[in-house]
C-alpha atoms as an extended CHARMM CRD file, in Angstrom:
* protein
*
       152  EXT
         1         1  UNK       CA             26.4340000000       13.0580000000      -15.4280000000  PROA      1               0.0000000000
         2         2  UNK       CA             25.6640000000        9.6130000000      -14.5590000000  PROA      2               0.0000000000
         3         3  UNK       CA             25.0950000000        8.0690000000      -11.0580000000  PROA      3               0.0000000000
         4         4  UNK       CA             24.7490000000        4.1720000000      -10.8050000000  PROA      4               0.0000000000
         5         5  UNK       CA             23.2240000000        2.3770000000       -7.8710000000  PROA      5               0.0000000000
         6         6  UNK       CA             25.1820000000        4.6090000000       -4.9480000000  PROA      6               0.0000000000
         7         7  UNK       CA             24.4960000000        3.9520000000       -1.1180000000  PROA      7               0.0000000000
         8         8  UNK       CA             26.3020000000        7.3450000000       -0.1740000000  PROA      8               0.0000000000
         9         9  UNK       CA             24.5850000000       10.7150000000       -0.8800000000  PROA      9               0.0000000000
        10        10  UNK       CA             25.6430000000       13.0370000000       -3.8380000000  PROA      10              0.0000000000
        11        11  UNK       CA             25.0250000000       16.4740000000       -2.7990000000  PROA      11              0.0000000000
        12        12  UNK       CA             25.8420000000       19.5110000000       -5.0440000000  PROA      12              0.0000000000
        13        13  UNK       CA             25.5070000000       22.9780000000       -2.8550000000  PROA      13              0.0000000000
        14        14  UNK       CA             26.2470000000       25.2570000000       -5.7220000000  PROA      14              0.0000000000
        15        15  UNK       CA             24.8410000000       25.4180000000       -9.3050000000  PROA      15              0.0000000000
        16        16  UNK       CA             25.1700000000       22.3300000000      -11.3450000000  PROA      16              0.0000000000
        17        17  UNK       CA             24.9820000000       23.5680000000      -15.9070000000  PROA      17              0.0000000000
        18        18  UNK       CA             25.0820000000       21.1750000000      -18.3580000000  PROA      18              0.0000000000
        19        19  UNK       CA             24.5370000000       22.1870000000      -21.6560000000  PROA      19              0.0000000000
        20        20  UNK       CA             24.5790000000       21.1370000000      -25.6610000000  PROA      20              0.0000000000
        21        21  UNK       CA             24.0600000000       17.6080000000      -23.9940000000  PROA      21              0.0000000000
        22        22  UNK       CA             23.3540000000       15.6630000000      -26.7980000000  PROA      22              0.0000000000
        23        23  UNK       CA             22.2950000000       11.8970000000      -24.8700000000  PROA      23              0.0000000000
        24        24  UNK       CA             21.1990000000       12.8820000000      -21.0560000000  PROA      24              0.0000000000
        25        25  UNK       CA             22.0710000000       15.4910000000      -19.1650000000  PROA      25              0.0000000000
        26        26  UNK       CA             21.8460000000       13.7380000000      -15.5850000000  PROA      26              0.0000000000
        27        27  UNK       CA             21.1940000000       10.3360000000      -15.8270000000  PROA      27              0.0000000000
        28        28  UNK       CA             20.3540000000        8.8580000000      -11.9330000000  PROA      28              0.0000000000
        29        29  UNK       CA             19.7560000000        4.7950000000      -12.0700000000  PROA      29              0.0000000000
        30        30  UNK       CA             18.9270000000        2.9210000000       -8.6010000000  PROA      30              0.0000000000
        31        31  UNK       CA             20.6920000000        3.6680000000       -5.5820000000  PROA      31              0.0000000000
        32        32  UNK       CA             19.4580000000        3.8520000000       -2.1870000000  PROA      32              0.0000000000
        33        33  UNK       CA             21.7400000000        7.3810000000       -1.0640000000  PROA      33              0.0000000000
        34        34  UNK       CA             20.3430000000       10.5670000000       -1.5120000000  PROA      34              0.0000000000
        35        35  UNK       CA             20.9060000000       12.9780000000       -4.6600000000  PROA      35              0.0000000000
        36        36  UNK       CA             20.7030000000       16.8720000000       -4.3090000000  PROA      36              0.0000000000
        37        37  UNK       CA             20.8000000000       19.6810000000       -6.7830000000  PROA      37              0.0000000000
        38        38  UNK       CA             20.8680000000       23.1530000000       -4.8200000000  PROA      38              0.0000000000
        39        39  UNK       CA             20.4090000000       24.4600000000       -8.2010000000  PROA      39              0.0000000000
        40        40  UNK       CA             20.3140000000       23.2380000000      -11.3740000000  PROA      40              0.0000000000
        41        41  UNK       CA             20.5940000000       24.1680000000      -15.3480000000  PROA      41              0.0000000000
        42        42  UNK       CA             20.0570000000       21.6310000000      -18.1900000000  PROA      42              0.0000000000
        43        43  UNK       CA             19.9320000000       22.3650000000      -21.8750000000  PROA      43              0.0000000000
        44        44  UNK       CA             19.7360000000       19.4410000000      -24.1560000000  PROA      44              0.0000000000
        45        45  UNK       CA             19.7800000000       19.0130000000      -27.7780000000  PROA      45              0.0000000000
        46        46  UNK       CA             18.7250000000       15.4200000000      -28.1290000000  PROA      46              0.0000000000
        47        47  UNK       CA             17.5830000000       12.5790000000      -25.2520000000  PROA      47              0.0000000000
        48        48  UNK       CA             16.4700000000       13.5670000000      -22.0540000000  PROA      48              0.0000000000
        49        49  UNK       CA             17.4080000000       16.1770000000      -19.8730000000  PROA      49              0.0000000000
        50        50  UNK       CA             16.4120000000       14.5650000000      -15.6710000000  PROA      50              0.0000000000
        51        51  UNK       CA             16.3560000000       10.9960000000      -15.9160000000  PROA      51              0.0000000000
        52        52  UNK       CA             16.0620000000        8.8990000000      -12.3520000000  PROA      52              0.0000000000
        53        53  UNK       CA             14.8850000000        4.9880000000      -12.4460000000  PROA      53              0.0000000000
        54        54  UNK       CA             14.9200000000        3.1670000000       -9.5540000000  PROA      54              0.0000000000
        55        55  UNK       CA             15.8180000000        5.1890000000       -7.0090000000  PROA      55              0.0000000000
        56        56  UNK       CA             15.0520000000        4.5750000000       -3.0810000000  PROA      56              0.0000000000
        57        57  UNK       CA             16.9560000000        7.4980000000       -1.6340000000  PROA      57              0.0000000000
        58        58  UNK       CA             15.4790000000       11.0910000000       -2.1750000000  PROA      58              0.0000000000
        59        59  UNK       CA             16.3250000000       13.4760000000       -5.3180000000  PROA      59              0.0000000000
        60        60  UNK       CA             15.9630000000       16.6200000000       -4.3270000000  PROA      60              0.0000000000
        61        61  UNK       CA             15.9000000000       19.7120000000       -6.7940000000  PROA      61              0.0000000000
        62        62  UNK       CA             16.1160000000       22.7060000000       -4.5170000000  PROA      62              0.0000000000
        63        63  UNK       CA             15.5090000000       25.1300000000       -7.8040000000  PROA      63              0.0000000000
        64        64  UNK       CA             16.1160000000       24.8850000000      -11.5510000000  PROA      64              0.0000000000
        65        65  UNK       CA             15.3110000000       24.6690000000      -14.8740000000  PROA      65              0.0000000000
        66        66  UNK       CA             15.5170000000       22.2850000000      -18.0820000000  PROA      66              0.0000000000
        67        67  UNK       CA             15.5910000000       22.8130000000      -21.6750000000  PROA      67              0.0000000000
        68        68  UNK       CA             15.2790000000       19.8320000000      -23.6520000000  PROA      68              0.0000000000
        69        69  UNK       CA             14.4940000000       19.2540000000      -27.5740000000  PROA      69              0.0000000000
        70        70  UNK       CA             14.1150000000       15.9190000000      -29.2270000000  PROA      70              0.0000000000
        71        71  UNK       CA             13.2540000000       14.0810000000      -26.1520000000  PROA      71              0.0000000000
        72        72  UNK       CA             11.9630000000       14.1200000000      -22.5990000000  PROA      72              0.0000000000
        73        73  UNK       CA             12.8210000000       16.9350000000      -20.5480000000  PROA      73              0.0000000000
        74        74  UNK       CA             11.9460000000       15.2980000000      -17.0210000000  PROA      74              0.0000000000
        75        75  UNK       CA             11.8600000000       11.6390000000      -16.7870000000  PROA      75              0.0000000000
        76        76  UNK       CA             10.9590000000       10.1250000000      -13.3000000000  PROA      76              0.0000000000
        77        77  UNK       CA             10.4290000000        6.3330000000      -13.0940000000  PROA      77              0.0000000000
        78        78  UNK       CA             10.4080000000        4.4600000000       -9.6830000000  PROA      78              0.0000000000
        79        79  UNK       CA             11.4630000000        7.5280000000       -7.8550000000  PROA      79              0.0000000000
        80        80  UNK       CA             11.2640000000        9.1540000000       -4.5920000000  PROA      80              0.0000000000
        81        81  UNK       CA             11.5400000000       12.8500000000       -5.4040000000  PROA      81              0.0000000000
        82        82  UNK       CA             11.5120000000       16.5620000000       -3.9860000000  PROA      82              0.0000000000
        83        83  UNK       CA             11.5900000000       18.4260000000       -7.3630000000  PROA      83              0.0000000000
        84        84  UNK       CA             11.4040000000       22.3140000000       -7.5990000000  PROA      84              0.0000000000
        85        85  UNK       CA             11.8940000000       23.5700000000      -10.6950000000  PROA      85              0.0000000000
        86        86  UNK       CA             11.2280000000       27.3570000000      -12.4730000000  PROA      86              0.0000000000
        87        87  UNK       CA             10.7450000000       25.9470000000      -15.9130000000  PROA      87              0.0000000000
        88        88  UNK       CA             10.6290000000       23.2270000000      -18.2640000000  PROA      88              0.0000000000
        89        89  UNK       CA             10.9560000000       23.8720000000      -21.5860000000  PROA      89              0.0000000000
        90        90  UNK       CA             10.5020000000       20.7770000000      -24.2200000000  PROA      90              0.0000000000
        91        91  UNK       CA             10.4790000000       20.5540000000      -28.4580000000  PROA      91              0.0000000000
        92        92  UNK       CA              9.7430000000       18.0830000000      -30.3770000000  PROA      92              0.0000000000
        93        93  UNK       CA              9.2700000000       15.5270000000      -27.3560000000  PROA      93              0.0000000000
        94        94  UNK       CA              7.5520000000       15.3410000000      -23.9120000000  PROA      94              0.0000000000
        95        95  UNK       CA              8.0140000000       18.1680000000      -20.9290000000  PROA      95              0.0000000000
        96        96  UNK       CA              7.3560000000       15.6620000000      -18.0260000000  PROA      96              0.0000000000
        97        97  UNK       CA              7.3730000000       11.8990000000      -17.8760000000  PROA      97              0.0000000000
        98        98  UNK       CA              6.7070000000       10.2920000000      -13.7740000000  PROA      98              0.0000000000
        99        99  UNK       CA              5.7020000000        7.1110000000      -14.0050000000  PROA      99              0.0000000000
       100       100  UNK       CA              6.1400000000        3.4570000000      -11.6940000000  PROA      100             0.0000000000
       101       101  UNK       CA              6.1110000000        3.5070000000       -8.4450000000  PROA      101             0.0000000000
       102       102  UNK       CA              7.1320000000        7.5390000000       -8.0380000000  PROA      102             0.0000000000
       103       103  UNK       CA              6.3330000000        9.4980000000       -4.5760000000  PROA      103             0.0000000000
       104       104  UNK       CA              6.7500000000       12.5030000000       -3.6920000000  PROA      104             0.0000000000
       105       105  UNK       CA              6.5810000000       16.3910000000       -5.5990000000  PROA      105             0.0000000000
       106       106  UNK       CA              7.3980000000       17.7210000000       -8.8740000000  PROA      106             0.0000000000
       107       107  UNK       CA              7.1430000000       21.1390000000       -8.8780000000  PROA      107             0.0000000000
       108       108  UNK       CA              7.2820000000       23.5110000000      -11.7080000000  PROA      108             0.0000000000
       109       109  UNK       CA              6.7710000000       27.3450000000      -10.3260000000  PROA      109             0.0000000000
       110       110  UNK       CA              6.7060000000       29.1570000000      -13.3050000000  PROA      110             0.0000000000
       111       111  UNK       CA              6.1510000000       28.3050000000      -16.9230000000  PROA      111             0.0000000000
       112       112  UNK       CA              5.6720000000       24.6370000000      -18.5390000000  PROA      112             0.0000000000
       113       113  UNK       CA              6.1560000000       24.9130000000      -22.6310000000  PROA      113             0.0000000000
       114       114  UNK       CA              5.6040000000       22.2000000000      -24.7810000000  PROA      114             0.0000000000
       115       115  UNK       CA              6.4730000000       23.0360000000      -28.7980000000  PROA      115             0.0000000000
       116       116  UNK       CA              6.2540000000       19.8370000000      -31.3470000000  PROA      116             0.0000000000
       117       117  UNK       CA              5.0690000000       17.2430000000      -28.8780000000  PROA      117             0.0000000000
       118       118  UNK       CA              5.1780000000       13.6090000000      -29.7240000000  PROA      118             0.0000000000
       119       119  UNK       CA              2.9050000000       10.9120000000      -27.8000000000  PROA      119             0.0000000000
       120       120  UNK       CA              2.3350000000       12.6600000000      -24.2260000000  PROA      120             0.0000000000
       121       121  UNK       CA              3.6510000000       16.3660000000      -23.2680000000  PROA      121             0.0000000000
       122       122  UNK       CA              3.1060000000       15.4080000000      -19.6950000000  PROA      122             0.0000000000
       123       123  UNK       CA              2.2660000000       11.7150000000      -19.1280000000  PROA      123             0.0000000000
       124       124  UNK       CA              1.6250000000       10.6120000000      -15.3040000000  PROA      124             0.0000000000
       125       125  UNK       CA              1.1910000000        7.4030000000      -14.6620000000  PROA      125             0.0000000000
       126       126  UNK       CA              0.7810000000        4.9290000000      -11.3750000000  PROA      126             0.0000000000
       127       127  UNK       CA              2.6840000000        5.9520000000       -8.2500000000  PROA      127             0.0000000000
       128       128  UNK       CA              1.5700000000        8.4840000000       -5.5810000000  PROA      128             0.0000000000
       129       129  UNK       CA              3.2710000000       12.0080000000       -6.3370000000  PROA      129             0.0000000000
       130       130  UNK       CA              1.9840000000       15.2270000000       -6.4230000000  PROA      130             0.0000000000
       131       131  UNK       CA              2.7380000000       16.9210000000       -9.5140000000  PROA      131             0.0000000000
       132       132  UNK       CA              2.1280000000       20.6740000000       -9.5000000000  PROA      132             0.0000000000
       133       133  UNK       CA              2.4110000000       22.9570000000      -12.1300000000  PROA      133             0.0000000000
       134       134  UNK       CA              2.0610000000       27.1680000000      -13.1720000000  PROA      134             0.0000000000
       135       135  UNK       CA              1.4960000000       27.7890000000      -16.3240000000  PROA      135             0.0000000000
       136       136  UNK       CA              1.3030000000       25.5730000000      -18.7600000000  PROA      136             0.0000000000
       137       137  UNK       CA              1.7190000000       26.1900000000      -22.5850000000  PROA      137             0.0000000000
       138       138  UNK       CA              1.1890000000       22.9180000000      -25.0200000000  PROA      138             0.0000000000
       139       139  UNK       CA              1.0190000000       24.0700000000      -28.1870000000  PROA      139             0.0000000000
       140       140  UNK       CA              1.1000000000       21.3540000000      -31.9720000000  PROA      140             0.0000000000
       141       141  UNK       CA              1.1070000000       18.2160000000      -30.0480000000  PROA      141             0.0000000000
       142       142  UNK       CA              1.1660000000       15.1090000000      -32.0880000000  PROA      142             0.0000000000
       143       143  UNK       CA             -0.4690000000       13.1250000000      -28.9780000000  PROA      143             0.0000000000
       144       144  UNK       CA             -2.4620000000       14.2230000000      -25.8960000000  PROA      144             0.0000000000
       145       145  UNK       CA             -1.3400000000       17.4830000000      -24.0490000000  PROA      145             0.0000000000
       146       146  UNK       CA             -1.8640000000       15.9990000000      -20.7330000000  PROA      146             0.0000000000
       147       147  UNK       CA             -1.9660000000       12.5020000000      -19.7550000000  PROA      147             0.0000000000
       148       148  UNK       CA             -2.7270000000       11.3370000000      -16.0380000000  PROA      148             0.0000000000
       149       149  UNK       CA             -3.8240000000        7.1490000000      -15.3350000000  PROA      149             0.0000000000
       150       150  UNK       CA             -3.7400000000        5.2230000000      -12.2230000000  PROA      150             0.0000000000
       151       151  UNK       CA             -2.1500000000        7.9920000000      -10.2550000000  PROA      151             0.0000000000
       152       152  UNK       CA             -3.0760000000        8.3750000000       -6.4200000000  PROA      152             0.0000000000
């Protein structure tokens, strides 16, 4: 699913699934409306399973979670966010990624699992948003586990 630069809002009420994704599963560049997920299910094989650059309305994840391998499973850049999600689940690649000018919360309730890591598992970078995590489970990284500069 990709969403380019909208003014309106995209709203989803009822449970968004994409699955055996092999590029990115949602895919949210610029735009100034607001994007909502009531609830949402991502399982990637390859590339990145949340992406949102450059976005000035909110993205709001009311409940969720993402299974990515070979990539990023949550990647937030310049992005105003409301993010609740049950679990993230990454291989071979990074869990989280929030990094520019982000504000807001990213939320993961339950369980963050990082197998096979490459550079960061969870990198957080600049920008002013709370991240908040439950467990969290990091295990043969190739880089650091967890990664947090310049963050306010």
């Amino acid at each position: 699913m990709l969403l380019v630069n909208n003014a309106a809002n995209f709203n989803v009420t009822g449970a968004t699934a994409v699955s055996n994704n092999a590029t990115v599963g949602i895919d949210v560049q610029g735009g100034s409306g607001n994007v909502t997920f009531n609830s949402l299910s991502l399982t990637n094989t390859s590339g990145t399973g949340l992406k949102s650059n450059g976005l000035t309305g909110l993205l709001t994840v009311a409940s969720g979670t993402i299974t990515n391998a070979n990539g990023t499973a949550v990647d937030l850049n310049d992005t105003f966010m409301n993010v609740n999600l049950n679990s993230v689940t990454a291989t071979n690649g990074s869990a989280l990624r929030v990094t520019g000018n982000s504000t807001g919360t990213l939320a993961v309730s339950g369980t963050t699992k990082v197998t096979n890591g490459l550079a960061e598992s969870i990198y957080v970078s600049g920008g002013n948003t709370d991240v908040l995590l439950g467990a969290v489970n990091i295990a043969n990284t190739a880089g650091t586990g967890i990664y947090v500069h310049d963050s306010t």
